[in-house]
N, C-alpha and C positions, 0 to 999 in steps of 0.2 A: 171186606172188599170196599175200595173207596169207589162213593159216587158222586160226581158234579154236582154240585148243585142250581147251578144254572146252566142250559146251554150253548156252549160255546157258538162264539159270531160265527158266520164266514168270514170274514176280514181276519180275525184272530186265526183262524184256520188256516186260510190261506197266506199269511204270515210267515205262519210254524213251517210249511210243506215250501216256501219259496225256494230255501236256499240247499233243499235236497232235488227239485225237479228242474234246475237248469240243464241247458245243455250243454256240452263239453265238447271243447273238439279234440279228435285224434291226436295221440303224437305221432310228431312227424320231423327227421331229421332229414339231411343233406346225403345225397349219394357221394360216395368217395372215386365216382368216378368220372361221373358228370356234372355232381353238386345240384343234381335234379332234387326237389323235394322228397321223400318218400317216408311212406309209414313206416313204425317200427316192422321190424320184423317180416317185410314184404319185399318182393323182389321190384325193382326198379322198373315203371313201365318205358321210361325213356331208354336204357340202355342195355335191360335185361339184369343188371348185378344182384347177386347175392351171396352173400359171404359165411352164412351161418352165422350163429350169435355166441355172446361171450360163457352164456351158461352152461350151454351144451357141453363146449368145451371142458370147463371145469368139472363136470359132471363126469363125464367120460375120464378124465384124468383122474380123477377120485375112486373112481370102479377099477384102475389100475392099465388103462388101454394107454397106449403110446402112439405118438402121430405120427403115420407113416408116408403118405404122399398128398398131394393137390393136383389135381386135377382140373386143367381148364377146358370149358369149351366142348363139354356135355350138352349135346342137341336132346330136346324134350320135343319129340314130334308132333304128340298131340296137342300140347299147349301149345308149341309156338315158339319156346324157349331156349336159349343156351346160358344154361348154371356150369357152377364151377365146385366139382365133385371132392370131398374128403375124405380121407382113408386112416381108418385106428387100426390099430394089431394089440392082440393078446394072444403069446404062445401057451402052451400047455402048461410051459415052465413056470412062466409069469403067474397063470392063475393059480397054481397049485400053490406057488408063495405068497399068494395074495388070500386064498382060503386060510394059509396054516397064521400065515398075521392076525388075521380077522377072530380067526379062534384064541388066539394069545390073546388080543386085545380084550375079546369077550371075558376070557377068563380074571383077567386084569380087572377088568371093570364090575364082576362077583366078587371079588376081594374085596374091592370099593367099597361097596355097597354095603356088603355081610361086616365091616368095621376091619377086616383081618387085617387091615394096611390102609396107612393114610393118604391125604391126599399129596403131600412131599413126595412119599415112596413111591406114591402112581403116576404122577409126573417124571421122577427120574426113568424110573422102570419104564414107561413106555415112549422115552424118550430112548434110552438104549436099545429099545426093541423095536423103534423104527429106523436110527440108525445101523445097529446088526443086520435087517434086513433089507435096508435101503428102500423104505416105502416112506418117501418123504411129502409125496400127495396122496397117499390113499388114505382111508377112514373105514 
């Protein structure tokens, strides 16, 4: 194990530790409704907005849910609040075809793996099997 041999300054120490202990401010973008400043991912104190964020979305699309309604001008009593409420759907049908994909793909991707088929074939093949299926966001 290595050991110093001399003891390091404080000047040299506090040096090395400068440019990790600054501080940092928030991000913070523009309300799209009022242009008020606001942190990420917070609701607006100036006008109330919130939109939810781009990931969710995505995320939710990927698990196979489909966006069903918007909803404004959801009152939050205790807070004080009115948000603007979003609605996914997944019928029975959807996730059963979203299971049976998932297990294709799985299988698809043991072939991969095990050498039985290359990566050209696994590419077409689970390009025709997300077309067949019509799962063009899910994973």
């Amino acid at each position: 194990m290595a050991v110093p041999k001399r003891k390091v300054s404080k000047a040299r120490r506090d040096k090395r530790r400068s440019s990790t202990w600054k501080l940092n401010l928030p991000g913070m973008t523009k309300c799209p409704k009022c242009g008020a400043m606001v942190m990420n991912h917070r609701v607006c104190k100036e006008c109330g907005y919130y939109d939810g964020n781009e990931k969710s979305r995505r995320v939710q699309e990927k698990l196979g849910f489909v966006y069903q309604r918007r909803t404004e001008g959801i009152e939050v009593s205790l807070l004080g609040e009115v948000r603007t409420g979003h609605s996914n759907l997944m019928t029975k049908e959807r996730w059963q075809k979203v299971e049976l994909f998932r297990q294709q793909k799985k299988l698809l991707d043991t072939f991969l793996q095990n050498g039985a088929i290359s990566r050209a074939q696994y590419d077409k093949s689970f390009g025709d099997l997300r077309d067949l299926m019509e799962m063009q966001g899910v994973e």
